[in-house]
C-alpha positions as CSV (number, residue, x, y, z in Angstrom):
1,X,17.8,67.8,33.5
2,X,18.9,69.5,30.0
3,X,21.1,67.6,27.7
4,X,24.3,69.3,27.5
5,X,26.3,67.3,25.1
6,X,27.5,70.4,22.6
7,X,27.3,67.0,19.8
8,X,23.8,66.9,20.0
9,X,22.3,68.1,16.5
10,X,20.2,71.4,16.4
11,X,18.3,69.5,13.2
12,X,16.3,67.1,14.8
13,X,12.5,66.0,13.2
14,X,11.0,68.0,16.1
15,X,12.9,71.3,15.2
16,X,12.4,71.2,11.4
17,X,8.6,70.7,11.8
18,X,8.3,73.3,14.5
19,X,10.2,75.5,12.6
20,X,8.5,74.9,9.3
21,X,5.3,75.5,11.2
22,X,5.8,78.8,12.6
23,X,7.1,79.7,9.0
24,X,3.5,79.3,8.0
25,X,2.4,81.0,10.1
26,X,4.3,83.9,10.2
27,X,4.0,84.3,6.4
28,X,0.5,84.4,6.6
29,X,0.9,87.0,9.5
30,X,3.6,88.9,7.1
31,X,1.3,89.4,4.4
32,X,-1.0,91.0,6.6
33,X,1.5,93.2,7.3
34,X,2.2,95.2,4.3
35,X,-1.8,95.1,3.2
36,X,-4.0,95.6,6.3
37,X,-2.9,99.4,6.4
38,X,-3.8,100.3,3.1
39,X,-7.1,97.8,3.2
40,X,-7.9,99.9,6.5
41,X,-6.9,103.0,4.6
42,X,-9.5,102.0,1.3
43,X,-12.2,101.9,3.9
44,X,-11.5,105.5,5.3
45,X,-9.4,105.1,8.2
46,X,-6.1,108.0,8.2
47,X,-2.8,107.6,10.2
48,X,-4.5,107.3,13.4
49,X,-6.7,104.7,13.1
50,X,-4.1,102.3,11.1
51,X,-1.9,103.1,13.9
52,X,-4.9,102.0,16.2
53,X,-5.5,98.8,14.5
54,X,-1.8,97.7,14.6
55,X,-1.7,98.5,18.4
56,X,-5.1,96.9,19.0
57,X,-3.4,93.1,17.4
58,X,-0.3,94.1,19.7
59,X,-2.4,95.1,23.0
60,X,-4.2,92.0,22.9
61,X,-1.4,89.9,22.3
62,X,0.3,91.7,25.2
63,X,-2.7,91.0,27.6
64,X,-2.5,87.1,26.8
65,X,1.5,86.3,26.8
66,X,2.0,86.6,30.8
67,X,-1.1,83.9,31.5
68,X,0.1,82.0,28.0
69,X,3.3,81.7,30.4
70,X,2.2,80.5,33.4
71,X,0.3,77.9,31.4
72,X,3.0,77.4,29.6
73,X,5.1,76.4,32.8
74,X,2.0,74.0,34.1
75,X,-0.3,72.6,31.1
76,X,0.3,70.9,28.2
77,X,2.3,72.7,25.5
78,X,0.8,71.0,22.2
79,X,-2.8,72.1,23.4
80,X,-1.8,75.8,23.9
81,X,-0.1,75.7,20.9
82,X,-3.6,74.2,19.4
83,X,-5.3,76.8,20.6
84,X,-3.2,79.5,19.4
85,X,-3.4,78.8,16.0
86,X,-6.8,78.3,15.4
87,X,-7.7,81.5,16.8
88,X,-5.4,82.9,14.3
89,X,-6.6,81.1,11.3
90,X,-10.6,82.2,12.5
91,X,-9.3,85.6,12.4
92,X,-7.5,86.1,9.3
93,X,-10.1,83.8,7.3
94,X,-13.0,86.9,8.7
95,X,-11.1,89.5,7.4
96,X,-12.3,89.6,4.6
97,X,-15.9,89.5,5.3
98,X,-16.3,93.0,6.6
99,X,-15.2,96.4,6.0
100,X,-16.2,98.2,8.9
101,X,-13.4,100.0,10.8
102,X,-15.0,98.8,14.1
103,X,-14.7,95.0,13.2
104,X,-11.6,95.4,11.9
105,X,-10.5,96.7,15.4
106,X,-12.4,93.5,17.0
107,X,-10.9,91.2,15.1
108,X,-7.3,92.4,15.3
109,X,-8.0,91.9,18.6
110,X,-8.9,88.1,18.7
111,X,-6.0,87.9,16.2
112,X,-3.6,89.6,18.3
113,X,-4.6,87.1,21.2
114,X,-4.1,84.0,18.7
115,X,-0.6,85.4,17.8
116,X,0.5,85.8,21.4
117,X,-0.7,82.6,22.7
118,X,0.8,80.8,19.8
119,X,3.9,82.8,19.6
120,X,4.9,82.5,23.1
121,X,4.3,78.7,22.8
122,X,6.7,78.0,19.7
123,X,9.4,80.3,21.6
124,X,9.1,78.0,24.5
125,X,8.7,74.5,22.8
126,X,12.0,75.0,20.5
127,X,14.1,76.2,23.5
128,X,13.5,72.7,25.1
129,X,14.4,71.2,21.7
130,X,17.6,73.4,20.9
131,X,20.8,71.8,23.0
132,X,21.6,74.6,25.1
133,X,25.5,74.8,24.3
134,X,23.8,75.3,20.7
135,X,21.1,77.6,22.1
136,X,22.0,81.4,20.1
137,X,22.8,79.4,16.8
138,X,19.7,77.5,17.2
139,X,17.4,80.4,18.1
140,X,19.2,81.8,14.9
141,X,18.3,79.0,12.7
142,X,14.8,79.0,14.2
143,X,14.4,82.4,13.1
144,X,15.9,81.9,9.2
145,X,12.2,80.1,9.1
146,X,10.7,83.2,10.1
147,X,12.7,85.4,8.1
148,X,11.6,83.9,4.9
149,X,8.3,84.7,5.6
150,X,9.0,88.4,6.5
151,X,10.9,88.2,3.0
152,X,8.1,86.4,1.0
153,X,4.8,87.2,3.2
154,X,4.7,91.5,2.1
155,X,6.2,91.1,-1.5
156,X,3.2,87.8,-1.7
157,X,0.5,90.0,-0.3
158,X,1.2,93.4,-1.9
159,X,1.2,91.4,-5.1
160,X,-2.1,89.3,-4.6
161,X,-3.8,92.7,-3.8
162,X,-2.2,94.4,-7.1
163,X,-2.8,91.4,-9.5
164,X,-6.3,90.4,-7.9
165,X,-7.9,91.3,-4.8
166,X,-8.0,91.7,-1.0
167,X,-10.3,88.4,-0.9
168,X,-7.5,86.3,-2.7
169,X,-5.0,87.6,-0.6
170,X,-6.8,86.8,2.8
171,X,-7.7,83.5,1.3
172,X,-3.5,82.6,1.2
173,X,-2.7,83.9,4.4
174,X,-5.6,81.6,5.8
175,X,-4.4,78.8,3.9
176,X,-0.9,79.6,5.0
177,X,-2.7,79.8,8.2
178,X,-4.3,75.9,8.0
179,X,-0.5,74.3,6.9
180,X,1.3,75.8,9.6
181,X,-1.9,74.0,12.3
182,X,-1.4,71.0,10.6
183,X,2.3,71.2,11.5
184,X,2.2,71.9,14.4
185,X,0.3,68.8,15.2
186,X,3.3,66.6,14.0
187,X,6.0,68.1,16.4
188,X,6.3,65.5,19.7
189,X,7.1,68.5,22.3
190,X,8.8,67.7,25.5
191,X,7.6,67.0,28.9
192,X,6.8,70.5,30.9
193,X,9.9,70.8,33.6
194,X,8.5,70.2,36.8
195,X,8.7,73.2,39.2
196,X,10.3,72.4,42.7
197,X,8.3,72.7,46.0
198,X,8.5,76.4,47.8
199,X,6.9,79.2,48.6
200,X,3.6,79.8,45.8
201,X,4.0,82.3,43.6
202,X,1.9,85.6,43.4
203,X,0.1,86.1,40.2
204,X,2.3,89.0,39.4
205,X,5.7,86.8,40.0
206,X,4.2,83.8,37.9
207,X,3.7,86.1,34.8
208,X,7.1,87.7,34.7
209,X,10.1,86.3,34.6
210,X,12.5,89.2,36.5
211,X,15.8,87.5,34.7
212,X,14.2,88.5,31.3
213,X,13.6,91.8,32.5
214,X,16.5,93.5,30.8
215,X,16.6,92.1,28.1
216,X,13.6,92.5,27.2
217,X,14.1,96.3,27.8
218,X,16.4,96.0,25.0
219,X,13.9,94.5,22.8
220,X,11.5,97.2,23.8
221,X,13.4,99.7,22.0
222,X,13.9,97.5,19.0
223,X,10.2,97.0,18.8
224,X,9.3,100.6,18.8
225,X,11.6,101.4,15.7
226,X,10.0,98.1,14.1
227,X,6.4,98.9,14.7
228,X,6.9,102.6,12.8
229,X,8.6,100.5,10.2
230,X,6.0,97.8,9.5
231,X,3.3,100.6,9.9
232,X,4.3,102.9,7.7
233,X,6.6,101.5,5.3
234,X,4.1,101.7,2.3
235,X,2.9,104.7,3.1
236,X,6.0,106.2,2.8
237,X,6.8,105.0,0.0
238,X,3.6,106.5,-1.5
239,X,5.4,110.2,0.1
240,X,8.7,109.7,-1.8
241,X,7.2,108.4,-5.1
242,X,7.9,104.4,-4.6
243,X,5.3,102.3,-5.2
244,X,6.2,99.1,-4.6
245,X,8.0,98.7,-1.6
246,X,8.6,94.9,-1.6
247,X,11.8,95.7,-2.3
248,X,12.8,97.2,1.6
249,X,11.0,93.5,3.1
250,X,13.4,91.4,0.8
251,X,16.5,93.0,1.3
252,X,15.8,93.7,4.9
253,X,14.7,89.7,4.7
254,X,17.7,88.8,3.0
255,X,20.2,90.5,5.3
256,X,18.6,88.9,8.4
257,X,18.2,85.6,6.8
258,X,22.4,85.8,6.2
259,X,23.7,87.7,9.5
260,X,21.4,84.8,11.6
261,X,23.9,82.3,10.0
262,X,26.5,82.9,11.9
263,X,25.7,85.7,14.5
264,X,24.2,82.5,16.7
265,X,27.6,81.3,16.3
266,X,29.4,84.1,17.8
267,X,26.7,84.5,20.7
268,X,27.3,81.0,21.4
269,X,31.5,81.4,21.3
270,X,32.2,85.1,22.2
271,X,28.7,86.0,24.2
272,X,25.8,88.4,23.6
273,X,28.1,92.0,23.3
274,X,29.7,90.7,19.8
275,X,26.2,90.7,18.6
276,X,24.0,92.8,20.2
277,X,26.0,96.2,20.2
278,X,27.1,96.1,16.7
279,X,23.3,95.1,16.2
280,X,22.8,98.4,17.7
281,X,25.0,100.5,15.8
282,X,23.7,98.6,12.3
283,X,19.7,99.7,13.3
284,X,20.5,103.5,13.8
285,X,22.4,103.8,10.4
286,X,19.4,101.5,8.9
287,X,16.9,104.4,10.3
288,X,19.1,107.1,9.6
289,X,19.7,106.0,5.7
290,X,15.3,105.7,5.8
291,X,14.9,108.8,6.7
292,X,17.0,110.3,4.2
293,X,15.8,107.7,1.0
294,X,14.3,109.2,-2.1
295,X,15.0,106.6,-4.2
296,X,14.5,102.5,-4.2
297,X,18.4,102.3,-3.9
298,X,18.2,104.4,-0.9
299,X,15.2,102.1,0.6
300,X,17.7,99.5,-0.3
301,X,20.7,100.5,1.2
302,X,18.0,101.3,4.5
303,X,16.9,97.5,4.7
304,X,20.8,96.1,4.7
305,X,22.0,98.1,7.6
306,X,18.4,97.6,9.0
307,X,18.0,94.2,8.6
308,X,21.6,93.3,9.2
309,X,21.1,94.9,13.4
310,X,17.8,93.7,13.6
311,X,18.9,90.0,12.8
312,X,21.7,90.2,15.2
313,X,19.7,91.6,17.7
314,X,16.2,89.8,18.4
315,X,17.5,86.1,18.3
316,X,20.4,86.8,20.4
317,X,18.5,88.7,22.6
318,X,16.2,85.7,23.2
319,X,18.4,83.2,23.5
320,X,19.7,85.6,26.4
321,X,16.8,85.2,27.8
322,X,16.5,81.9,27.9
323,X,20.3,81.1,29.2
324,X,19.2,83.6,32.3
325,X,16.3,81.3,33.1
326,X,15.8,77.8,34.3
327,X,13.7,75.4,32.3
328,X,10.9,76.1,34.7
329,X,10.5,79.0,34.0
330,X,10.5,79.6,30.4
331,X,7.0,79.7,29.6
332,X,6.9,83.2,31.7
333,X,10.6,84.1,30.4
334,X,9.5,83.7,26.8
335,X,6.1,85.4,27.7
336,X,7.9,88.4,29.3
337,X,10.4,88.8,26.3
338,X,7.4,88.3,23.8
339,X,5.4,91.2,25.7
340,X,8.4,93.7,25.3
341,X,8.7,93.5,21.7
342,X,4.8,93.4,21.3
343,X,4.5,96.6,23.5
344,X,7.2,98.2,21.5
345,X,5.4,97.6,17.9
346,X,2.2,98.9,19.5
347,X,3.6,101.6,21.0
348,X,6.0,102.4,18.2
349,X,2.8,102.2,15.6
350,X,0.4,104.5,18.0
351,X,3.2,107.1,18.8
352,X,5.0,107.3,15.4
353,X,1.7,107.4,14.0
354,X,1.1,110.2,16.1
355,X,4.8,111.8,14.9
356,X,3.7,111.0,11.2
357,X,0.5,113.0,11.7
358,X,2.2,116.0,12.2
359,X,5.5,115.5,9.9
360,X,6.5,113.7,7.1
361,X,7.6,110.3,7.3
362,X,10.7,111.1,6.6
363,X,11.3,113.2,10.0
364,X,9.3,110.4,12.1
365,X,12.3,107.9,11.2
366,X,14.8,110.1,12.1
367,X,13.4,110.5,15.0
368,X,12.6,106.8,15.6
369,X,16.2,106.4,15.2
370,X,16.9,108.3,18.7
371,X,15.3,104.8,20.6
372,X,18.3,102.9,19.1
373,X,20.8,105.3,20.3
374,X,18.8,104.6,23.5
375,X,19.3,100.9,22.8
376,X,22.9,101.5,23.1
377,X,23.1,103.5,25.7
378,X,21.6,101.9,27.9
379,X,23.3,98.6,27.1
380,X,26.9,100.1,27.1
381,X,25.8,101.1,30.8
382,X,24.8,97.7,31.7
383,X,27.8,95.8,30.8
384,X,30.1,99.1,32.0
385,X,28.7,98.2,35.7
386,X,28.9,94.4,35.1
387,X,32.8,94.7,34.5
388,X,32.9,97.1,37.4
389,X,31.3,94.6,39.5
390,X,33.5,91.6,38.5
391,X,36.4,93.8,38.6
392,X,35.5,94.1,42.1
393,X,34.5,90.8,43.0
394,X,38.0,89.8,41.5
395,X,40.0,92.5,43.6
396,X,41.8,90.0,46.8
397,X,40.4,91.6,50.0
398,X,43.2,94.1,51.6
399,X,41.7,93.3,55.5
400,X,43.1,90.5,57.5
């Protein structure tokens, strides 16, 4: 049974090395981010095939997170976790030995299935660890860690790549790689809940988790408009005559790092509609104000309002998750929410790419912005027939 005390503290030895871990790793993933589409694009490869390469490291990782889940639920979490990593750290460290489009593809590949084992596992571990009366502020904090990296992990691996090569920069996002293994190693995880006696589960119903369905709709959309945004951010910024485009991951950074202090808080107090709706409303002006930016104040301006929804957003919308799911199950809960936003930047980086073929950049934004007013919609629908429903189940009956 969970610890409920709301005294317990978030900052236990556990959390802090887990979440210093996955801070490593995610800022050797984030420098990767910014580079791999112009290192693809220095070896010949045009919209399509970057947008194929960023969808082949998401398609994998799809394909992995339901059965990372069901392990998850049954095995050994340390060992998965084990696993995860070093697949990610033989990946990065052979990027770097080949130029060839085709082993590029192969190896995002293998990547992609490091990143969604090990992903999914850190996800699950730190939701045993967070006290779940603290669970959105602790999912925030969780994912400060992360947002460092995604404010460090471009601005670090555009400039290695500027200053000295591809090879140095590789080298540091192996390294970064290594560290984050090593501390993962440290962090005593908790015992795997044990599932109750019933009916067996089908394969299907053991890699999806039906309570993180809808939210993980949600996170869908958001991963769409992020996968155009980490695809062709620097390209862009070659279009409008802005080099360095460091500048859109910092702020953008930066305004997640700040709204994740206290938008846990409020998911926690006032519940997930104070977050994730204003969230919503702050990603369509972020897109919006893209589209339209000719200047670096403009990309600026882009990453506050950008940032500022996204930060609400993906925390709160896994912490969601997680409250909607019992302990047993959130190995496949995490891998189902995981899966959403993995299919969203693959899909978002194929299809945009697609959109960017034929327009500028500039329109494929504005256009990318349509899947938050999506986002909205369809949530504003949601909780519309969830007070409809309560106003009913509230309403005395009028029969005898």
């Amino acid at each position: 049974m969970e610890q409920t005390s709301p005294n317990r503290s978030i900052w236990t030895r556990d959390f802090i090395l887990l979440s210093l871990s996955n801070m490593f790793l995610f800022f050797g993933f984030q420098m990767l981010l910014a580079t791999l589409p112009v290192y693809v694009a220095n070896n010949g490869g045009g919209n399509s095939i970057i947008g194929y390469v960023i969808s082949m490291f998401t398609v994998s990782a799809l394909l992995i997170r339901p059965f990372t889940g069901i392990g998850l639920d049954r095995l050994n979490r340390k060992i998965i976790l084990l696993v995860g990593v070093i697949i990610c750290l033989i990946s990065i460290g052979s990027y770097g030995l080949t130029a060839s489009i085709m082993l590029i593809l192969m190896l995002r590949f293998l990547h992609g299935l490091g990143w969604g084992v090990a992903t999914t596992t850190y996800g699950t571990i730190v939701s045993d660890i967070i006290p779940p009366a603290k669970r959105g502020e602790g999912m925030g904090y969780f994912g400060m860690f992360s947002t460092l990296a995604m404010a460090l992990g471009p601005m670090v691996g555009l400039w290695l790549i500027q200053s000295y090569s591809f090879d140095v920069m590789f080298i540091a996002s192996s390294s970064s790689t290594l560290l984050a293994l090593i501390l993962s190693q440290l962090v005593k995880t908790p015992p795997v809940a044990k599932h109750t006696l019933g009916k067996p589960e089908s394969l299907l119903s053991g890699m999806i988790e039906k309570t993180a369905l809808f939210p993980a709709l949600l996170c869908l959309l958001l991963g769409i408009s992020y996968g155009g945004i980490a695809s062709f951010i620097t390209l862009f910024g070659k279009e409008i005559g802005i080099a360095n485009v460091g500048v859109f991951f910092m702020t953008n950074a930066i305004c997640l790092f700040i709204v994740r202090t206290f938008a846990g808080k409020v998911f926690d107090k006032k519940g997930h509609f104070w977050v994730l709706f204003p969230g919503g409303l702050a990603s369509v002006a972020g897109l919006i104000i893209l589209s339209y930016a000719t200047t670096t104040g403009g990309l600026i301006l882009a990453a506050v309002f950008y940032g500022m929804g996204f930060g609400a957003i993906q925390p709160s919308l896994q912490a969601w998750v997680i409250n909607r799911t019992t302990p047993q199950r959130r190995g496949a809960a995490n891998a189902t929410f995981y899966s959403a936003f993995d299919l969203g930047i693959g899909g978002g980086a194929v299809i945009l790419g697609f959109v960017a073929e034929r327009m500028h950049y500039a329109e494929m934004y504005r256009y990318s912005s349509l899947l938050m007013v999506a986002y909205l919609v369809i949530y504003l629908t949601y909780m519309f027939k969830q007070k409809s429903k309560q106003s009913v189940e509230e309403t005395p009956s009028m029969q005898a």
